[in-house]
Structures are given as C-alpha cells and as structure tokens.
N, C-alpha and C positions, 0 to 999 in steps of 0.2 A: 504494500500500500504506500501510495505516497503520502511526501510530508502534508501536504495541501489537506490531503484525503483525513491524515492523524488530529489534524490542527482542527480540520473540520468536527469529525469526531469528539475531541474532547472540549471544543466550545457546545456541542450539543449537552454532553455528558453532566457539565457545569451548570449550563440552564435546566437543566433537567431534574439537577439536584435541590437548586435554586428555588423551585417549583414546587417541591414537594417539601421544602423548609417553612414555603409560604402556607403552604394547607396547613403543616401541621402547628405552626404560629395561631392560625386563623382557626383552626378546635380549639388549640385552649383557649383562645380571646372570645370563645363562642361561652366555657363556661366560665370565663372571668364575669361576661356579662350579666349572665345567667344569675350570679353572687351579686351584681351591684345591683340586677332591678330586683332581688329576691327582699320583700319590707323588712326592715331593720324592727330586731324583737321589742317589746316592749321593757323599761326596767325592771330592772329585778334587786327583789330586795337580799338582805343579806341573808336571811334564811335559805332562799332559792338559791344562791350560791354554795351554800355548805353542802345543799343538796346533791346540785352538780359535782362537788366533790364527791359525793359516795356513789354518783353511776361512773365515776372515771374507771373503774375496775370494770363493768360492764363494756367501755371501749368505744363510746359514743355521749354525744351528748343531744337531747330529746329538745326538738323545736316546736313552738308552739303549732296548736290544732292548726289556726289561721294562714298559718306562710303557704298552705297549699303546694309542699312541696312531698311529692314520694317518699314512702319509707327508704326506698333503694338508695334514693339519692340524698336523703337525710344521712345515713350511713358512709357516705363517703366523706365527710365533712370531718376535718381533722379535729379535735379534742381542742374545746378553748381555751384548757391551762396548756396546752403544749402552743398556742398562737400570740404569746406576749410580746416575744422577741422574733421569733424568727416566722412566724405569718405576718409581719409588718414589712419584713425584708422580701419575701417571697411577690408579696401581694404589688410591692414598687418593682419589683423585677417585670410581673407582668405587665404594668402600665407603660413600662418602656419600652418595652414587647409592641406592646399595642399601639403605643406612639409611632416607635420602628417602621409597623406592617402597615400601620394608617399613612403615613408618609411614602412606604415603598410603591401602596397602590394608587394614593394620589400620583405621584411619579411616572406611573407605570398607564393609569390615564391620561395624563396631561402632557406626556410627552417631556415635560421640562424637571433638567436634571438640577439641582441645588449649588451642584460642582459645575456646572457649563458656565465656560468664562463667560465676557462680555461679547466679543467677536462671534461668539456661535450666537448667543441669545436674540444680539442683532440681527443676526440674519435669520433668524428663526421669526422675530418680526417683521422683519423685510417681506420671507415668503408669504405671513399669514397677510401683511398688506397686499400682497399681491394676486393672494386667490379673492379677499373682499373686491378686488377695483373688478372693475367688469370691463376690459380692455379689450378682449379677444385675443389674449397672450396669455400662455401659459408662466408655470414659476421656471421652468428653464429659459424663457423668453423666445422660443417658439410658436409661431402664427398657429394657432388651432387652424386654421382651412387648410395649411398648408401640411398640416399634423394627416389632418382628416382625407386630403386628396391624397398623400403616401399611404393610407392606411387603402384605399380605394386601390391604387395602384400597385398595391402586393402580390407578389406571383407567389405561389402555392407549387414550387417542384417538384411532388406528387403527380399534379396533374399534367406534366410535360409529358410524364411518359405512356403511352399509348399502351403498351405491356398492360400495366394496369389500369384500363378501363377495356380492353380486351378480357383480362381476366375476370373481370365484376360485369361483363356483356356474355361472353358465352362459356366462361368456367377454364380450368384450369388445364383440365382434360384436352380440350379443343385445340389450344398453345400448344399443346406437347405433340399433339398430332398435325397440327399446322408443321411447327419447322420440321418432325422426320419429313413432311412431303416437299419443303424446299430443299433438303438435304443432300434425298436420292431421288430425282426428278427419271421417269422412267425416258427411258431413249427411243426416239421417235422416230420412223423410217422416214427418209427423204419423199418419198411419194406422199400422192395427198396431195388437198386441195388448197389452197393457199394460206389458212387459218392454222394447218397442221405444219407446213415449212416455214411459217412464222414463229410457231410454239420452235424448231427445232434451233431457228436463228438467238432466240430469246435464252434458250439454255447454253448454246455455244457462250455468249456473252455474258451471261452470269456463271458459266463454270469456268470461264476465262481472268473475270474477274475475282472468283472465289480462289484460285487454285494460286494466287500469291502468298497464301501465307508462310512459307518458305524463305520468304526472299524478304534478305535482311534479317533473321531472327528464328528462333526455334519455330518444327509445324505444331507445338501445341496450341497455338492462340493465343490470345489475352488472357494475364492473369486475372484470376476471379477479382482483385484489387481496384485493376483498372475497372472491370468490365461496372463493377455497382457507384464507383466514386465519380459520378459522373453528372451536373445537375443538368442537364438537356438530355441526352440518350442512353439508354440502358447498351451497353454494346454487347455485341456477340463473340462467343468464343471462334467461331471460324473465320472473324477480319484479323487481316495480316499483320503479323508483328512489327512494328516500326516507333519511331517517335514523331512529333510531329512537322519534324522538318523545317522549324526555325520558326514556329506562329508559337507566338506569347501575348499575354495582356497586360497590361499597366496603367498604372491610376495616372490621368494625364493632370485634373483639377477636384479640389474640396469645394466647395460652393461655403457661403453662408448658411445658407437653407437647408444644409445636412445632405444635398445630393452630393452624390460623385460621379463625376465622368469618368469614364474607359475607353480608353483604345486599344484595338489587336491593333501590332507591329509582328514584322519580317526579319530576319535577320538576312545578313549575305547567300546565306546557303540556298534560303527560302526566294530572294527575288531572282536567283540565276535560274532557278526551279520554273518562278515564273515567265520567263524571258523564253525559255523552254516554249511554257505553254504556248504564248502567242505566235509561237511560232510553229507552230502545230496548228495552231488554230488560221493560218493563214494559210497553209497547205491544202488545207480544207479536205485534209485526209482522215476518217474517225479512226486509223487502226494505227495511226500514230499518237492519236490521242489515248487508246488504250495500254499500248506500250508504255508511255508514261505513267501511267498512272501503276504500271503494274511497280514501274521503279519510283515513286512516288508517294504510296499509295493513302497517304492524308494531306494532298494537296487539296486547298480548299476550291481552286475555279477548275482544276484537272474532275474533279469529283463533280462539279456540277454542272459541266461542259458531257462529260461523260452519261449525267441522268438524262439530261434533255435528250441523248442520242437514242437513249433505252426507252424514255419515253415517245418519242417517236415511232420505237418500232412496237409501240402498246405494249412493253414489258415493265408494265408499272409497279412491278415485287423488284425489281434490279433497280429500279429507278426510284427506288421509294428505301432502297437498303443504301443506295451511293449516297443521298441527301441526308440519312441517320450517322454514316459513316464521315459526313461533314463535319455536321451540329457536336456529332462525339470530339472530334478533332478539337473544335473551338471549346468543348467543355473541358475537354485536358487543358485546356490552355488558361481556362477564366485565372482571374486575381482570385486569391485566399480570401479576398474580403466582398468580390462580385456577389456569391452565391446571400449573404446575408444582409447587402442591402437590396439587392432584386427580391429578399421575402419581403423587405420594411419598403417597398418601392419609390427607392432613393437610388438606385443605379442608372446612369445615363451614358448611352453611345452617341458622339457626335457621327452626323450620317452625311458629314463633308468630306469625311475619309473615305478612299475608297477600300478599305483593307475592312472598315467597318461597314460599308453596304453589302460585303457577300456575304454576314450575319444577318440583314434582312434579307437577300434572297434566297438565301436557303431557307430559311424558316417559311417565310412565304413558299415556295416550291413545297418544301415539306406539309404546309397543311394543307394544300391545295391535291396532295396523296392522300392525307388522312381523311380528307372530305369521301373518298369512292370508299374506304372504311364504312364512314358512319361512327366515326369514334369523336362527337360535338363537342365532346366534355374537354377531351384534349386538344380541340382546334379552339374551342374558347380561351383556352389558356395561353394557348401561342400566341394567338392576335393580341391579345391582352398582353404579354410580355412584349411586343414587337411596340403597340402603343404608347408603354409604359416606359421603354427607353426613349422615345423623344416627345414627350403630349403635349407641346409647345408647338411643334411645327407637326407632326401624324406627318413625315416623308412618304408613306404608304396609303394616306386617305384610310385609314383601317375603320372611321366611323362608319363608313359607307356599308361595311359588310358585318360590324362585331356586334351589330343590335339583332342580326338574322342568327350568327351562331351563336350569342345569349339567350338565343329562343328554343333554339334545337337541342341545345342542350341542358335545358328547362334551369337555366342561372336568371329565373326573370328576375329577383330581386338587386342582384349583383350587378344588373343591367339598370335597374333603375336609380338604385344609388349613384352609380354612376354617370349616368348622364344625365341627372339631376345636378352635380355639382358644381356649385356655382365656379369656379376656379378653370372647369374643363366644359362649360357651353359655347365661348366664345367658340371652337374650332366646328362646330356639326350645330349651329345654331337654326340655321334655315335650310339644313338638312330634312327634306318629307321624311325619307324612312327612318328617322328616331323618334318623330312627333308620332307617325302611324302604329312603330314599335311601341313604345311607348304606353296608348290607349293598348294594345293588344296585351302586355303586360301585366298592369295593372288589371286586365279584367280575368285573367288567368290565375293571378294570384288570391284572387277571391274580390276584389274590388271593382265590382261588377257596374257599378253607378257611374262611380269613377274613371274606369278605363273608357264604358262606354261616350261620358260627355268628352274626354280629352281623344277619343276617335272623332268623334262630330266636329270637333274642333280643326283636328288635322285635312280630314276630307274638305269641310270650307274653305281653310286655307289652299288645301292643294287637289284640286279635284280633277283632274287632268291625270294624275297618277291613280286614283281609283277608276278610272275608267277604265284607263289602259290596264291596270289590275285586273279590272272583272273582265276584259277581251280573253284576256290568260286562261282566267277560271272558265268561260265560256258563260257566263251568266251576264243576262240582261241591264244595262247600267239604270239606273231610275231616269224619270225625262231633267230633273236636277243636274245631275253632270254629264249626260249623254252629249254628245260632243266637242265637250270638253278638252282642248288640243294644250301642250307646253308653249309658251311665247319669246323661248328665250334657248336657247343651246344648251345652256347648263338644266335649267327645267328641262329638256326633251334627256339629256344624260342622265339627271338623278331617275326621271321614270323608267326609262327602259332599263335600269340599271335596277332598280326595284321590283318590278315587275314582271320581269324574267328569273330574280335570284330568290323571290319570298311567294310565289303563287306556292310553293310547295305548302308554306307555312299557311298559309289559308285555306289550300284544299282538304276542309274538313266541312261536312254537317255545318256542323255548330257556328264556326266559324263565316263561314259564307253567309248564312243566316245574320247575322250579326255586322256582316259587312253591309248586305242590302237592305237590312232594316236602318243602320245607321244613316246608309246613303240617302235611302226616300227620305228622311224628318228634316233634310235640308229644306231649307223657301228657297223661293227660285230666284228674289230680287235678294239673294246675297251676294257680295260681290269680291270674288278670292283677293288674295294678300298684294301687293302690290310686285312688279314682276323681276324675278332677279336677274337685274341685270350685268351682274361680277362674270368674270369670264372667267373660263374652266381654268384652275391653279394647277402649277407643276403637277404635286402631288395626287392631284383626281387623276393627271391623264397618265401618271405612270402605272399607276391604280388600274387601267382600263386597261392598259396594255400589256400591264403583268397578268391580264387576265386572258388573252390568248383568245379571245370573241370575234370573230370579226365582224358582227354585227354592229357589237359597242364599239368596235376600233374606229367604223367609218365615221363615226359620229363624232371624233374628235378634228381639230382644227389641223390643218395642213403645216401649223407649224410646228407642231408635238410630233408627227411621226417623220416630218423629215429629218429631225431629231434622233431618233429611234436607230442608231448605228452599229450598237452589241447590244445582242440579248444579254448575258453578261453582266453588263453596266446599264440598266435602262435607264436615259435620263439624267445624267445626273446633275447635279447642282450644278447655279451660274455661281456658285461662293466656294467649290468644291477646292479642298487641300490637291497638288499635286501630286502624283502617285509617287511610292519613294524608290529612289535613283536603284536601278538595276546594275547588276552587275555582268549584265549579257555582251557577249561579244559582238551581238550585233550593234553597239554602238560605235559609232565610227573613231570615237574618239579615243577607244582601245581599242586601235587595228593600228598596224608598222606600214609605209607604204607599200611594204609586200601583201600587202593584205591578210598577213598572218596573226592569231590573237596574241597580244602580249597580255600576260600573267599579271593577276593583281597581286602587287608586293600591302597591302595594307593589313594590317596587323591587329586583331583588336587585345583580350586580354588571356594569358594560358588557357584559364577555362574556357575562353569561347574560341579559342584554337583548337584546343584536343576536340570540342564537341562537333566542329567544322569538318576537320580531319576526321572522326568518325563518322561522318555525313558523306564524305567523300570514299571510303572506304566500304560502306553498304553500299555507296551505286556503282563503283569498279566489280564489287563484291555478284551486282545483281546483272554487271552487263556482262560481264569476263568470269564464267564460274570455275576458269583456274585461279584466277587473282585472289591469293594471299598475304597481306601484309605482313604476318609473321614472317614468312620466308622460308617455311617448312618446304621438303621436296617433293612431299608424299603424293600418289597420282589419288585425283577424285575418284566419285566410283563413274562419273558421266565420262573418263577417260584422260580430257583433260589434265594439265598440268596443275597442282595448288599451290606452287612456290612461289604466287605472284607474281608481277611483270620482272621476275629477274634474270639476270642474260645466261643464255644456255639453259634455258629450262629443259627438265628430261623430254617433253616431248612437247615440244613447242606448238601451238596452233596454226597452223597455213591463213596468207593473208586472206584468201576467199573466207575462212572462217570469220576470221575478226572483223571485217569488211561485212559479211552478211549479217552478223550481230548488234554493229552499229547502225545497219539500215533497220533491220528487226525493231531495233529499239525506239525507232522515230526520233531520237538524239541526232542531234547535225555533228560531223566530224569535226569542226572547229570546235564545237561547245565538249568532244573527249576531250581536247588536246590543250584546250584551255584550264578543263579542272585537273588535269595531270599537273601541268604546269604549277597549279595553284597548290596540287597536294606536297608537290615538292618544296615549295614555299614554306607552306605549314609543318613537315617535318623537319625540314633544318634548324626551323625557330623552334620548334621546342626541342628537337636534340640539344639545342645550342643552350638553352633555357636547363635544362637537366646537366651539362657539361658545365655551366657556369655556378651552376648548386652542386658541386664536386661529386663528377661520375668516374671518379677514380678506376673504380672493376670494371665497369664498361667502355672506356678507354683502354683498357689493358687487352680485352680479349678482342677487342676491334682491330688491334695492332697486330695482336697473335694469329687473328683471319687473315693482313694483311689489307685492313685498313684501317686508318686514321686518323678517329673522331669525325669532324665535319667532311673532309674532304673525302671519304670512302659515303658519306652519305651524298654529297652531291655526284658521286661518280655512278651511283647507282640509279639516282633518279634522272641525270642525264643517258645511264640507260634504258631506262621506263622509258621516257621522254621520246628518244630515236627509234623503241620499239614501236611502239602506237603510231607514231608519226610513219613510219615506214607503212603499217600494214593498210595506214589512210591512204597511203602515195598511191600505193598496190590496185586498191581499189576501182 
C-alpha cells in the first residue's frame, strides 16, 4: 500500500475514533442531565440524616416517593456520604465535558474553528459575502452560465464507443459472433454476378489490409493495455503493431474561463510520411496508396484517403475499421489532461490547423458509418464532442443535424437543455429545424401543451418547411401553408436539408397526426417571420458537402464548390495556420542541381533521434525484409539476407528484387535514398553522443573488427548509401 493510501487510512482511523469519543461524551452528558433536571429533594432534618446513616450498610440511599425516578435507577446513584468531596470533583469534571462537547458540536456546525487565525476567518467572510451578493458569480469567481454551458458540453466517453451500445442493442453473444464472421470471411469464387466479384474485391482489400500486422512488431497484436486505454476507440487485437509515427498533442493555451486548447503536431518522421502521401495521392494510383499505409499503418490522411476508396467500392466494414483505426491513432496520442477536460467540456481544438481538421473528419466520416449501424446513442455523442471542441464558431454547422440525432437517440432532454442555453443560441438561432425539434421534444417528453404551442409557433414562423415536410411524408398540407415556397437560398437549404434528413422522424401515426392537426389551427392572414436574408456561411456549405448529396450540393453557390479542391481538406478557413514545413524531397529547395536529394543534417534532441532512427529502421525493416540493423548474418526464413544493408551480404538480393520492392511499395526512389541518407545522419550522432559519454569497450572491439569509432560507422553507411543507390540506378 502506498504512503498516500496509509496516511489516508489512518486520518480515517482518527476521525473514527474521534467519533465515537463524541457518542460516548454525549451518554454521559445524557445522564449528567438527567441528574440536573431530576427536582432537588426537599430538606431534611437531622433525624433523617442519622437515618440515612443506618441504610448506608444497605448500599443505597432511598429518594423520595415524588422524584418519579425508577427503583433501577435510584440504585445507581452513589451513596451521599461517599459524595462530599469527591462527587463535587466528578460532577465539574462533567460540566467541562459538557462545555468541551457543546463547543466541539457548535464547531462542528458552524464550521468556525476558535484557533482559525484572522486571514482564514476573512476569507471565510469574504466567501459567505459572496454567496449572499447575487452577482451570477460563483465563490471561485466563475460565470455560472459559463459553469453551466461546460456542464452542457460534457462528453461522456462511455458513449464514444459503439462496442457498447452494440452490446446493450443486441447482446453480447451477437459481438462474438459478429467478429468470428469478419475474421474468417468464406472465399468466394470469381464467377458470379457483379454483387459476388464485388464481395471478393472487398475481402482482397480488407485481408490486404488486415495481414500487416507483422510489419514492424510482433503478429500478436495490441496489447490488451493499449487496446482498452483509449478514450475515442476500443481497438482490436488484429490492427498492426506500430506507434504512431510522430502525431502527438499538446496544450497550445489556458484560457481564463478554465478552457484549454489542443493541438495535434507532426514530428519530422511524420510530415516526410506525409509528403509521401501526396504524393501518392497525385498519382492517383489507390495501390500505392495501400502500400503505404501497409508501411504506415497509423497515418492519419493514409487511413482516411484509404476509407473513402473502400467506401466507394460499398465495403463499408473496411471502411468503417480504417476510420476507428484513425480516431485510435489520435486517442494514443491525446494530452494526459485532454480526456478530463472533454468530460468537464473545457477542451478546445482550434480548427485553423490543419493537423486538427483531420480530427473532425474522421469523426464526421466515422458517424456518418455508425448512422447505416443504427447505433444514435453513439453518433449523439460524437457530434456533440465534434460541437463541443469549437461552439463559438460549429466549423461543421453540427446544429443542422444534432437536434435529429438527439431524437433518434431518444437524449430529448439533453437536447433541450441545450439548445435552450442562452450562451449557445446565438449560433442555430433562426435555424427551423431546432425550433420544429424542439416542439417535437418537449411533446415526447411528456409536455404535450407545451411542445404542441412551441410546434405552432415554429410552423408560422417557417411554413415553407412543413410543406415540403409533408410532400416527404406524402400527406396533404392544410390550404394554410399549401404553397408555401422558401424566398431566400439559405431558406430553400435549411428545408431540403430538413426534410429529407427528419421525414424518418415523423413517419409515425402519432406523429403525423400531430403534425397536420398543428398545421390546420394556423389562420390564414398570418404572416411568416421576416425572410433571411444572410447568405449560406462557410460552415453550412462544408456541412453540405461533407454530406456527399448531390441534390443538396446543387443548391449551394458557385463559389463554395469551386472551392471544393480535396476531399481531404474541404474548405478550409480564409484564417487557416499554414501546414507545417515538410521534410519531402520534393521541395526544391532540398534538391543539388543534380537533382539528387540532399540529406537533412538537422538534429533535434537524443531522444527524439533514437525514436526517428527507430522510425527509420521499421520502414527499411518493412520495405527490405533482409534489412537488419543489428548486423547479424543469419539468413531469414523468406530467404533473404538479415545482416542489413551490409557489404557482402551472404546472399545479397539482385537489383530487379530491390527495384521491384521499391515500386511495390509506392515509395519514390529518391524519398529510399533520402531516408538512408538521413539514417546515417542519425546514427553517427548518436554513436558520436555514446562515444563522447565514454564508450571505452565499444571503441575497443570496433578496432578489434577493424574499425574505428566514427569512421568504421561512416564507412558502412557510405556502404548502405552506394548499395540502394546502385540497385535504384539498376532499375
């Protein structure tokens, strides 16, 4: 047990005992009093006294008829010649007893200690002034609304994970029999109709991508460790062993107001990774994009460049495992102290980054799989985290949609609190579908009066939108808003944007009834809201776009989707941070005018050398499965040499091999030749770094091999260097 744990312990142990000194103070102060209200006898005269003398051999002394006290307890009462002296002393003992215990429990009600200097006691007046003023400030000096909108904005990381609302939707049984059938997917003959060679394309690609877990790390899988410590994704034991290839998070600002911002950052390792990517994605080849990712395989845009491919070919289990195998990525990564202000909803991403926009599109993407689920509980939750890191600007417009899944996923209340608060109206203010949500809420939750006048409300304001509602539902509009058209752009985008995404949530009985009894009690000479005339913001039309419609897409302005240039990045800010500086050879400005890459000499700190060089050494590891760093000679069992790129290996690979490996790989041959380069860098600095912290015995046997501290290491990686470079020439 720890000390913490003992200290704990024995301040319990001491209150404890504390406690039961006070009960048993508080019995005898019970019959102290007992003695004081009991009436004092009447005099006696001295006869009566001699008396008393002759029962003292009896062992009591006899009180009158009148005191109305029990023989029992008459008999406990000590002998009055033995009470001269010392029942005088006994009896001030208790009253200071009683004084003591009177004082402990005033104390102990009033909070104020007799010993509290003056500096406490002030401020113990200070606070109690500060709970009488009625300011709207609490005694920390915290805005209540702002206390109250972080309490509103709390995520519940429970409800992230879809696992369990799966398991509380169809049981525990189901799950276990779900993943054997992603496990061992039966093999499908190439014949068949187009539905069947689609199933077979769908398994290539997800056994394609399942069957790295080899590469870079043992084939057992994640440890049980990683797999539960995770506050976004539960992971699975069959995703491949790796780290995350250089994505970390860091507290960028503290606010006054208790939030903190975050940003994910890249390291070196991680934007050469990226540089990678785009350049694959320029190819516009997807089995280069795969290849990557096999030697990647928690790259964040690699992973979600890759869903959208699987979702294209409707393999939306591959495409819905690559966007969990993101969100996992970014959850290894959060700050120690992320996960506990996203419960207090005090966490904030600025979404001027772009390192922080592929945390809202994956999550977006991700619920946008969990929606063919049916799992509300957990797409409530998501949008609601996704709103709650920016509710000042909603970059994703999420009002538009999280009043429909607070419905589905019957959180009416959770919905109404919220967009009730005053702090978070302005952003969905003359927004129809929270006013219409809203009435439907409240009449759901039992507040039938209620919801209903705040529906009547909404329909007169927006009656254009229940029309076009009830076209959906296929039921007659009343002659009230039959006709009813939008007058304005944004009015024709919030309808069809409502009306297409909630007719589900009205096609009921009930509901429709309720709709066209509402609609008839309109008059006719009401005259709707005045017409908004604001033009569609950023935010709505990236909204639209990330929704992949093309009905809704037409409907946006010509200047939004000429905009529209990566899926990727949709959109992004006219205030947007600059992307940070890559380390790819494709910039010109690391290129010799032979056009060869020159090696970055830039150095950060040991540790984040060795962890570079071990980043460098899984992807030699994963493209060259001779390549050993150790330098052992021993042959693999795939044939291959594992002494590493050292010169005379027992059976060296032929350039068509090495040549075909780097095409396989969808790596460009400058970006081998460049990290070679770079590995050589990084091991001479830290030889040189262990050399200079006195490597006496490794000097000595280096010499004994016949070579030379630094210079037997720069001769070897100048043979790396000519060997790769040669079997590129080859090519």
């Amino acid at each position: 047990m720890s000390s913490r744990a003992l200290r704990k312990a024995q301040r319990e142990r001491e209150e404890q005992d504390r406690l039961e000194k006070l009960k048993q103070e508080a019995a005898e102060l019970e019959e102290e009093e007992d003695d004081d209200e009991a009436p004092a006898p009447a005099a006696k005269s001295a006869f009566a006294m001699l008396q008393e003398d002759d029962d003292d051999d009896d062992g009591g002394a006899a009180l009158d008829d009148d005191d109305g006290q029990p023989e029992d307890a008459a008999s406990s009462i000590p002998p009055s010649s033995a009470t001269t002296g010392g029942s005088k002393s006994k009896n001030n003992k208790k009253k200071k007893k009683k004084k003591a215990a009177k004082a402990t429990a005033e104390e102990g009600l009033t909070g104020v200690d007799d010993d509290m200097d003056e500096i406490d006691q002030a401020l113990k007046q200070l606070s109690a002034n500060g709970q009488a003023d009625q300011t709207g400030t609490t005694n920390a000096g915290v805005d209540q609304k702002l206390d109250e909108t972080s309490r509103l904005l709390s995520i519940d990381t429970n409800h992230l994970h879809a696992q369990n609302e799966m398991r509380r939707l169809f049981g525990r049984a189901a799950l276990e029999q779900r993943d054997d059938d992603e496990e061992d997917p039966a093999p499908q003959n190439l014949g068949g109709n187009r539905r069947q060679q689609r199933r077979v394309q769908q398994v290539g690609l997800a056994q394609a991508l399942r069957g790295q877990g080899g590469a870079g790390g043992r084939a057992g899988g994640l440890s049980a460790m990683a797999l539960r410590r995770n506050i976004f994704i539960q992971g699975k034991e069959d995703w491949p062993i790796a780290t995350g290839g250089g994505l970390a998070m860091e507290v960028e600002e503290k606010r006054a107001d208790g939030t903190v911002i975050y940003r994910l950052v890249h390291n070196s390792f991680y934007q050469d990774v990226q540089s990678q990517f785009e350049m694959c994605v320029e190819s516009m080849d997807p089995n280069r994009l795969v290849m990557l990712l096999r030697h990647n395989p928690y790259h964040i845009s690699t992973l979600l460049q890759v869903s959208e491919i699987a979702k294209q070919d409707r393999d939306h289990a591959t495409s819905g495992d690559l966007l969990e195998r993101a969100l996992f990525s970014m959850g290894r990564a959060a700050h120690s102290t992320f996960a506990k202000n996203l419960a207090e909803g005090k966490a904030r991403l600025d979404f001027r980054r772009s390192e922080n926009r592929e945390f809202w599109l994956a999550a977006w993407r991700y619920m946008q799989n969990l929606s063919m689920r049916g799992t509300w509980r957990t797409v409530y939750e998501w949008a609601k985290l996704l709103y709650a890191l920016a509710p000042e600007e909603d970059p994703y417009a999420l009002w538009l949609v999280l009043d429909q899944y607070a419905l589905r996923s019957r959180q009416d209340l959770d919905f109404l609190n919220l967009s009730k608060n005053t702090s978070l109206k302005e952003v969905h203010q003359n927004m129809p579908n929270i006013a219409l949500s809203q009435g439907l809420a409240e009449y759901r939750a039992g507040n039938k009066s209620k919801g209903q006048q705040a529906l009547f409300t909404a329909i007169a304001k927006h009656p254009w939108v229940i029309a076009r509602l009830m076209q959906e539902l296929n039921l007659d509009p009343p002659p009230n808003i039959w006709g009813k058209e939008p007058r304005t752009e944004k009015e024709k985008l919030y309808t069809e944007l409502y009306a297409l995404r909630a007719k589900d949530l009205w096609n009921t009985p009930e509901n429709c009834a309720l709709l066209t009894e509402t609609a008839s009690a309109l008059p006719p000479e009401l005259a709707p809201a005045d017409p908004d005339t604001a033009p569609i913001s950023t935010p709505e039309a990236r909204h639209v776009l990330l929704s992949d419609s093309p009905p809704l897409i037409a409907l946006l302005p010509r200047s939004f989707t000429a905009r529209m240039t990566s899926a990727s990045d949709p959109l992004p800010p006219s205030d947007a941070y600059p992307p940070p500086t890559t380390t790819s050879t494709s910039n010109s400005s690391r290129r010799s005018p032979a056009g060869t890459a020159q090696p970055s000499t830039r150095l950060g700190t040991p540790a984040q050398n060795l962890r570079e060089l071990q980043g460098l050494y899984t992807f030699f590891s994963s493209l060259f499965p001779w390549f050993n760093p150790a330098g052992d000679d021993s042959v693999q069992a795939d044939g291959g040499p594992a002494g590493g790129l050292e010169t005379n290996p027992p059976q060296p690979p032929d350039e068509e091999t090495v040549a075909r490996r780097i095409r396989d790989s969808g790596v460009s041959e400058e970006v081998v030749v460049e990290r070679t380069q770079r590995m050589m860098v990084l091991q001479a600095a830290l030889l040189g770094e262990q050399e200079d912290g006195g490597r006496e015995g490794e000097i000595a046997r280096a010499r004994a091999e016949g070579e030379d501290g630094d210079g037997g290491v720069g001769q070897r990686a100048e043979r790396r260097q000519a060997w790769v470079e040669e079997g590129d020439e080859d090519e």
